[in-house]
C-alpha positions, -999 to 999 in steps of 0.1 A, spaced: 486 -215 -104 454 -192 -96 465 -157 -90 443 -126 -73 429 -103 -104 418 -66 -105 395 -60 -131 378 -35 -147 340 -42 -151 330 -38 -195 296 -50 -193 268 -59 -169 238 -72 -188 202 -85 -174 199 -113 -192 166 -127 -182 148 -134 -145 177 -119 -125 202 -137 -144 227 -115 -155 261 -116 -181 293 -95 -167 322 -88 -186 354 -80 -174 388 -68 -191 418 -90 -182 442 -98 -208 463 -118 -179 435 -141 -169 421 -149 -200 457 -160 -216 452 -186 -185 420 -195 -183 402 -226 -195 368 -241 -205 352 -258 -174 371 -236 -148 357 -210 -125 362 -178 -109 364 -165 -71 349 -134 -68 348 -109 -39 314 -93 -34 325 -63 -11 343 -56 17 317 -68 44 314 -102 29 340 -125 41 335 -158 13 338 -153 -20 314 -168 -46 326 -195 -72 311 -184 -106 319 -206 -138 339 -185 -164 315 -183 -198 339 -174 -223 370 -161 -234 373 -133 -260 408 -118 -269 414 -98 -237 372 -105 -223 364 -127 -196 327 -132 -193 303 -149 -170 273 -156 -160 250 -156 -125 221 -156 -108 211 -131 -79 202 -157 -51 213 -134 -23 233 -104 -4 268 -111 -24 253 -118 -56 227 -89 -56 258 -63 -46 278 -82 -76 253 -74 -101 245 -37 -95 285 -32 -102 286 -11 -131 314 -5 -164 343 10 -151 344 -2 -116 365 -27 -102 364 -69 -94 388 -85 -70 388 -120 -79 407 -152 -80 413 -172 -108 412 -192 -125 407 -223 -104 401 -259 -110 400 -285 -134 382 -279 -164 369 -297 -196 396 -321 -215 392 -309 -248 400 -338 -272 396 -337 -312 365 -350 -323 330 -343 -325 314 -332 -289 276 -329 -273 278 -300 -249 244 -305 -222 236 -273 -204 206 -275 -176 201 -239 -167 227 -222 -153 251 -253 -165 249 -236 -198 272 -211 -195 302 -229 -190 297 -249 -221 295 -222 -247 331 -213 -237 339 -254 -249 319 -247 -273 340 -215 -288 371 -232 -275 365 -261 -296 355 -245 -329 385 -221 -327 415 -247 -313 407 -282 -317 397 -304 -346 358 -311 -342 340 -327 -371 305 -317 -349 297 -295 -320 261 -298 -306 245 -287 -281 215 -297 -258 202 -270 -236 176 -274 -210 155 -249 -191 127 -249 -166 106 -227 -191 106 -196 -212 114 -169 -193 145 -190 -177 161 -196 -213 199 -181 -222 223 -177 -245 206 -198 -271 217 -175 -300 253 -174 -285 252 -212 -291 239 -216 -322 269 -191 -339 292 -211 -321 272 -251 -325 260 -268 -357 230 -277 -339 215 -265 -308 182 -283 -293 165 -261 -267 142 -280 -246 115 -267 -215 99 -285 -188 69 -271 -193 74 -271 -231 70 -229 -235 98 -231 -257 118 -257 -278 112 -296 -272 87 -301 -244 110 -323 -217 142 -334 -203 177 -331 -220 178 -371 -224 155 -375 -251 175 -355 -277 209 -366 -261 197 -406 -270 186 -395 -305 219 -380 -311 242 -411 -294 225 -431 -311 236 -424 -347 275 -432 -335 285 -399 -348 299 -384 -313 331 -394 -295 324 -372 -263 295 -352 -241 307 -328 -217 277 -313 -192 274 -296 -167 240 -285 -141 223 -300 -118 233 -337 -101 204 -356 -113 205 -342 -150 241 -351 -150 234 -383 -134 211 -390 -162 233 -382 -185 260 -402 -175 241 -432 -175 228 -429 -212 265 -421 -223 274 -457 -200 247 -472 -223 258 -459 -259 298 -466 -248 308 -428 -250 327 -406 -230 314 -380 -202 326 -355 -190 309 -341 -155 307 -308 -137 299 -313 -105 281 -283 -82 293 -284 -51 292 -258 -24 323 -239 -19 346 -226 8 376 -209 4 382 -223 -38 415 -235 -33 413 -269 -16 416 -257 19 382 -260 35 369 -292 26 337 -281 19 335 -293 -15 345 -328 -10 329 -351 -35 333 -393 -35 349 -405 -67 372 -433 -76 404 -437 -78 426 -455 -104 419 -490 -87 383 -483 -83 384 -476 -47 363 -451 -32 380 -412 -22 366 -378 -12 383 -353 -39 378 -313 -37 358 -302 -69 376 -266 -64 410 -281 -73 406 -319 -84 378 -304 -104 350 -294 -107 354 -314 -139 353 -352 -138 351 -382 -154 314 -392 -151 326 -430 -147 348 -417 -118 321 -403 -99 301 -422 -70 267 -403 -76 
């Protein structure tokens, strides 16, 4: 069950393009937490809704994660400083089934983040022949974590749009490459609907398991509001509205009606 958190603030770190990396100190929540799930954080008093933020990692008694300042709540969230205080919820939803075996993790943008937590997760308590990871970014200046991935990866491919750094294109011409040598048993990903989309299909193709994050818009995080309501299928293949905040945000990529 998700339970309401006061943390102290450790770190608040620009990483690139007002993208920033906050640590907080919880050893309660991180003993709970797992990769895929996210975090409902308060961004002052004013502000009524919380904001869903994916957690990035998990480090003894850490909890990090990453965002991007898009407007009033996230802009007050990252101008919090070490030492103060987050009121937050957490954490919530279904994450990432982490199975034995060797994984492609495929980040597009602020999908990344998530997946290096898998990524550590993975390495430190499951049997994994291969972690690899795939990371897409609009350009340069957008590009995150990379070096965090690589410690915790065999191989990381960075790739641009614009090709300004890594392999010039989309995700899904590495992610064939790699499916197609029959060495991987699952791709988890997570980003933005029609990268994951994409994804999907090519796993459909090369008979391998997805896993999906989906990105949905977010109420109250706890299954109440209705606002997140995504169509899957159920066991019988019939079509169902589920709540990513609670029946994910993680799911199935064959499950999901895109």
């Amino acid at each position: 069950m998700p339970d309401v958190y006061i943390c102290e603030i450790v770190e608040n770190t620009l990483l690139t393009n007002a993208i920033y990396s906050m640590t907080v100190k919880s050893r309660e929540l991180a003993s709970v937490s797992s990769p895929g799930q996210f975090l409902h954080i308060k961004c002052g008093r004013a502000r009524l809704l919380r904001r869903p933020i994916s957690i990035c990692d998990v480090k003894d008694d850490m909890v990090s994660f990453v965002f991007e300042t898009k407007g009033e709540g996230t802009v007050w969230l990252s101008r919090r400083q070490p030492g103060e205080s987050l009121d937050m919820i957490g954490p919530l939803g279904r994450g990432y089934v982490m199975y034995e075996g060797s994984y492609i993790l495929v980040g597009g943008g602020l999908g990344a983040p998530p997946l290096l937590y898998a990524a550590h997760y993975a390495r430190e308590k499951t049997i994994n022949r291969k972690i690899t990871a795939i990371l897409g970014f609009r350009n340069a200046d957008r590009v995150i974590l990379v070096d965090e991935f690589k410690e915790a990866c065999n191989k990381v491919y960075l790739t641009t749009d614009d090709g300004s750094a890594g392999i010039h294109g989309a995700i899904t011409g590495p992610l064939k490459e790699l499916l197609k040598t029959g060495e991987y048993e699952t791709v988890m990903t997570c980003g933005q609907l029609p990268m994951q989309k994409a994804v999907a299909e090519i796993c459909e193709k090369y008979d391998v398991s997805c896993q999906v994050s989906l990105e949905e818009r977010m109420g109250c995080g706890i299954g109440a509001c209705l606002v997140c309501a995504c169509a899957v299928k159920d066991k019988e293949g019939n079509e169902q509205m589920n709540r990513a905040c609670i029946d994910g945000p993680v799911f199935d990529s064959k499950n999901v009606i895109w």
